[in-house]
Backbone bond lengths (Angstrom), bond angles and torsions (degrees), N, CA, C in turn:
res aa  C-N    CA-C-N  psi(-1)  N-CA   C-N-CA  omega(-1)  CA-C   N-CA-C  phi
1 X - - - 1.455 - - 1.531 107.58 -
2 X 1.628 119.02 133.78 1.614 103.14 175.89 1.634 97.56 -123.61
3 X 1.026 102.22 94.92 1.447 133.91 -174.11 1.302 104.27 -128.01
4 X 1.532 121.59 83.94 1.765 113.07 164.40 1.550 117.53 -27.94
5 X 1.629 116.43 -62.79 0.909 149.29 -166.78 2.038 100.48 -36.82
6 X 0.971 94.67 -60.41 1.978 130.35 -174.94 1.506 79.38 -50.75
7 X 1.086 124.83 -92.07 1.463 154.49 178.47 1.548 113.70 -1.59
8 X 1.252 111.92 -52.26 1.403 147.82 -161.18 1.708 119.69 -92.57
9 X 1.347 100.66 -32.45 1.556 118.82 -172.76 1.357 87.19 -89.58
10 X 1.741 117.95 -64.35 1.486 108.88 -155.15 1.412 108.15 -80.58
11 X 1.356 124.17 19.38 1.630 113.38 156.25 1.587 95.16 -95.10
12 X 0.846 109.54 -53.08 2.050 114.97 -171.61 1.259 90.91 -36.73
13 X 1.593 113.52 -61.33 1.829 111.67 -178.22 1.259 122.01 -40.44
14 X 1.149 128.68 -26.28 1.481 146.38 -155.15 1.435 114.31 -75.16
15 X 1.881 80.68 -55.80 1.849 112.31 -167.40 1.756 100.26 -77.47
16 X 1.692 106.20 -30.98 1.239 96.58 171.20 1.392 139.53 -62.86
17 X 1.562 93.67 -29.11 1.684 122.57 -169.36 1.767 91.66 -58.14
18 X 1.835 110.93 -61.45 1.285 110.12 -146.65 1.394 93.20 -81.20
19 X 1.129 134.02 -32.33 1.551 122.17 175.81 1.740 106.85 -52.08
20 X 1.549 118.89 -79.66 1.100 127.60 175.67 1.641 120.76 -20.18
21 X 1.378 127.97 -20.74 1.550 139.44 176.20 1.429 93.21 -90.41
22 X 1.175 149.22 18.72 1.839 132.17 162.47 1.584 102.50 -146.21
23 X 1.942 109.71 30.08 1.502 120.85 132.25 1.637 109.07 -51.93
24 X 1.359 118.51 158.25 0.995 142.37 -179.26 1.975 96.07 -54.83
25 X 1.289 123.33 -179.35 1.235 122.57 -155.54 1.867 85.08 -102.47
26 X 1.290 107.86 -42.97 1.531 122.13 171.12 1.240 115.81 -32.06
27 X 1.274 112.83 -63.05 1.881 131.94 -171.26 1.596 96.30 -74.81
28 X 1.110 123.55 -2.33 1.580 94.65 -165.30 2.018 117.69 -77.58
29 X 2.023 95.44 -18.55 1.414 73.70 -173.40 1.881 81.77 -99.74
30 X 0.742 140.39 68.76 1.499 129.28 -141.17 1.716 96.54 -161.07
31 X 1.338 120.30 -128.94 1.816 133.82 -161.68 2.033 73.40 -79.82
32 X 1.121 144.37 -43.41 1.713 138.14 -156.17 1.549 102.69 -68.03
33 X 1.370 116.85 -55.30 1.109 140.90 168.59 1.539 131.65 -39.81
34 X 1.756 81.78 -52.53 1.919 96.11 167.37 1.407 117.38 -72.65
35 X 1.607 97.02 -34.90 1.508 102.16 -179.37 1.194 115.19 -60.48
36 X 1.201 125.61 -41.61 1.756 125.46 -163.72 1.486 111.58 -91.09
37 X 1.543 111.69 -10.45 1.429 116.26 -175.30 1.962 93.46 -88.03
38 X 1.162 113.23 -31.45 1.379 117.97 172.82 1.509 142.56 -67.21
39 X 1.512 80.53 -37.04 1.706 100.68 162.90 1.848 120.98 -79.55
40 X 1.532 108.85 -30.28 1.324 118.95 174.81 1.901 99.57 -72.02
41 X 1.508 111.27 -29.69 1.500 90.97 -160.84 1.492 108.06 -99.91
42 X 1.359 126.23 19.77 1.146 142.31 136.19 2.044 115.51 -43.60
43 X 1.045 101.13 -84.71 1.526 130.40 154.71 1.572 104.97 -10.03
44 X 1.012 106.26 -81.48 1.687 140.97 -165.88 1.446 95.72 -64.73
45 X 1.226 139.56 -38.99 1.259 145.59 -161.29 2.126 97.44 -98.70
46 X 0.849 73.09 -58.26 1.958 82.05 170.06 1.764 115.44 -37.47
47 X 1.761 99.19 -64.07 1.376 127.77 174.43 1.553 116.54 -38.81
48 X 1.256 106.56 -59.74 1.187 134.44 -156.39 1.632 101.33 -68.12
49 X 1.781 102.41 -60.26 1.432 98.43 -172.53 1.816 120.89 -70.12
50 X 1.264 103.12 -11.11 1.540 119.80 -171.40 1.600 90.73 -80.98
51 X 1.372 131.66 -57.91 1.238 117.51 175.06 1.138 124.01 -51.60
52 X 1.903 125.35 -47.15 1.286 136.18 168.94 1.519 117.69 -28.95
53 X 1.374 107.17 -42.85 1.931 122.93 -125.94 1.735 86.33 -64.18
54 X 1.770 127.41 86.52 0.916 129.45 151.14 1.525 116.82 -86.84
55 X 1.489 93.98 -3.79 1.946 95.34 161.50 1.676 92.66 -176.51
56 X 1.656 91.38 146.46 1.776 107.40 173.72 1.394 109.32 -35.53
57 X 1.525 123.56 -38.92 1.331 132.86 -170.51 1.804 111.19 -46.45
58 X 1.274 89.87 -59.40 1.600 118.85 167.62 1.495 116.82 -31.30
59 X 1.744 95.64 -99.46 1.332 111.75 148.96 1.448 116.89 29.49
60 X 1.741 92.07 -101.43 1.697 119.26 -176.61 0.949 115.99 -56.89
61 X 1.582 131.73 -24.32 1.198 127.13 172.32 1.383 117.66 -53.41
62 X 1.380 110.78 -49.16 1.716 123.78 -166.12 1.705 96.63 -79.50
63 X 1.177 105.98 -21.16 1.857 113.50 171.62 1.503 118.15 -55.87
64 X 1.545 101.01 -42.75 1.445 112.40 -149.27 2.073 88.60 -94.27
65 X 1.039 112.48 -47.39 1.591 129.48 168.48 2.190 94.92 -47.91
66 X 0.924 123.97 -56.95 1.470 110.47 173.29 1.063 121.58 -84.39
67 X 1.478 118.62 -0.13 2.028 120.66 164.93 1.927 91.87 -82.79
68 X 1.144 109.85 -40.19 1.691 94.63 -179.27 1.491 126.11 -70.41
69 X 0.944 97.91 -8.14 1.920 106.23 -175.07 1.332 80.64 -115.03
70 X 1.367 162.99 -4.97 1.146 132.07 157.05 1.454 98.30 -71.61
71 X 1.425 132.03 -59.19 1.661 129.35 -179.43 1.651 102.56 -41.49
72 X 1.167 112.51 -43.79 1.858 118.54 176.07 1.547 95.18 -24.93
73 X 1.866 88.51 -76.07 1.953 108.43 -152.33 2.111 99.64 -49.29
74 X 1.332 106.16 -51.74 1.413 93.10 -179.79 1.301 142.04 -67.30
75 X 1.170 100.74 -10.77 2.016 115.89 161.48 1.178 94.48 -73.24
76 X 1.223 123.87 -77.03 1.715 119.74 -171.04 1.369 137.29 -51.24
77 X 1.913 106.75 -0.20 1.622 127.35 173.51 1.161 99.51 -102.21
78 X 1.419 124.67 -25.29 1.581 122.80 172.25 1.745 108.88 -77.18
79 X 1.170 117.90 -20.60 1.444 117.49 176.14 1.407 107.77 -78.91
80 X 1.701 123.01 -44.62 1.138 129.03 172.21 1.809 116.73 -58.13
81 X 1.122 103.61 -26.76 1.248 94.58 -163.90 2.196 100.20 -95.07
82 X 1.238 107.26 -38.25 1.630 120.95 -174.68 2.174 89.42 -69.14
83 X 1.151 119.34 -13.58 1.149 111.14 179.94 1.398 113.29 -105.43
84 X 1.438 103.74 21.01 2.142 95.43 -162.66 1.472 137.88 81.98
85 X 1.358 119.18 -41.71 1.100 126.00 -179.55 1.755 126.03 -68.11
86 X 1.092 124.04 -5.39 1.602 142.83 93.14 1.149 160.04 -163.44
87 X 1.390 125.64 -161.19 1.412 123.00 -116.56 1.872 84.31 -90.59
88 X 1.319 97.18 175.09 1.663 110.03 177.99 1.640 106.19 -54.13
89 X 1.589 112.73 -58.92 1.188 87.42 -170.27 1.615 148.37 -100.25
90 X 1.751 91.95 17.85 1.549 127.36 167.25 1.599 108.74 -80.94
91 X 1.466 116.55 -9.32 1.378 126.86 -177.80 1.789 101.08 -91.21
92 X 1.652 107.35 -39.57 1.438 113.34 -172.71 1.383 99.55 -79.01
93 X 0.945 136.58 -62.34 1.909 146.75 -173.73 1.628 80.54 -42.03
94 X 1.660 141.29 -76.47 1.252 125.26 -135.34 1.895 96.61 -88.71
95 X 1.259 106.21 -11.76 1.468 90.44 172.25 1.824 132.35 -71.08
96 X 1.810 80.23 -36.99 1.463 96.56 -179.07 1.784 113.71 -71.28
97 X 1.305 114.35 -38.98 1.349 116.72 152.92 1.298 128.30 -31.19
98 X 1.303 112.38 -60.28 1.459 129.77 -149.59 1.853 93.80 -81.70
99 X 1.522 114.40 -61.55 1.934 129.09 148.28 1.726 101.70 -19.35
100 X 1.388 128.31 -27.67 1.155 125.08 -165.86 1.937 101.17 -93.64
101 X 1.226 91.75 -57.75 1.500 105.73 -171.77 1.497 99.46 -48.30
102 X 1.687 119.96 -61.75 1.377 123.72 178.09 1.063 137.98 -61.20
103 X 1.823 103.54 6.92 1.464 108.63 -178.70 1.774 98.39 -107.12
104 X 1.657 122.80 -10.37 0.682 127.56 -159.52 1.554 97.34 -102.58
105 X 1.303 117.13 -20.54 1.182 128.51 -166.57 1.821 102.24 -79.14
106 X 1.187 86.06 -39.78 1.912 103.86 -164.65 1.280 103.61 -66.54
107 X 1.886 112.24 -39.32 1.393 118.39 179.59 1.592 110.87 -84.06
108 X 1.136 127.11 -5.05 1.498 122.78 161.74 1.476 114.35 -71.21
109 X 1.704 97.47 -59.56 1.877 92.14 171.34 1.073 114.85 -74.84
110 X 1.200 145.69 32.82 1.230 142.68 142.46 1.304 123.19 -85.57
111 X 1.924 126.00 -27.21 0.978 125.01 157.70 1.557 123.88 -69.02
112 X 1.229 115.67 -32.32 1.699 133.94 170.40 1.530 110.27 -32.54
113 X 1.362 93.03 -54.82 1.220 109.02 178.87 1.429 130.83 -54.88
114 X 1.224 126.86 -27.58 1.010 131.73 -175.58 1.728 129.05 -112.30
């Protein structure tokens, strides 16, 4: 797939995965669980519509479905982070990332569109 976008999420996904495993033992099927199912369905949603794309219509759909689970992943880094599990500035690095992906996301379905 040559999708920057693709590219970009499923390392973030990655970094999320291995951070998210040294949540508390509590959180794991819990905010760890949600987290990584959120960060993968970014990914998965990207994947999916790029294989689909038998029309832009399509496409954007699976676009607009991985701009919402990107808003998902950043509520749920603000829960991780207002709860301890981490630190301030592993909260700033994955926000500004994640602000990255969704700006990239927004500007893909924006071409879909047209």
């Amino acid at each position: 797939m040559d999708l920057v976008v693709y590219d970009k999420a499923y390392a973030l996904s990655l970094e999320i995965h291995k951070i998210s495993l040294s949540f508390p033992k509590t959180e794991q099927y819990e905010l760890a669980s949600q987290l990584r199912r959120a960060t993968k369905s970014i990914v998965m949603n990207i994947a999916e519509g790029y294989a689909k794309r038998s029309s832009q219509a399509e496409f954007r759909r699976f676009l607009l479905m991985a701009y919402g689970s990107n808003g998902e992943v950043k509520v749920q880094l603000r829960y991780a982070k207002d709860l301890g599990y981490i630190n301030e500035g592993e909260y700033v690095y994955f926000i500004e990332k994640y602000d990255e992906i969704g700006k990239m996301l927004y500007s893909l379905t924006k071409k879909t569109a047209e």
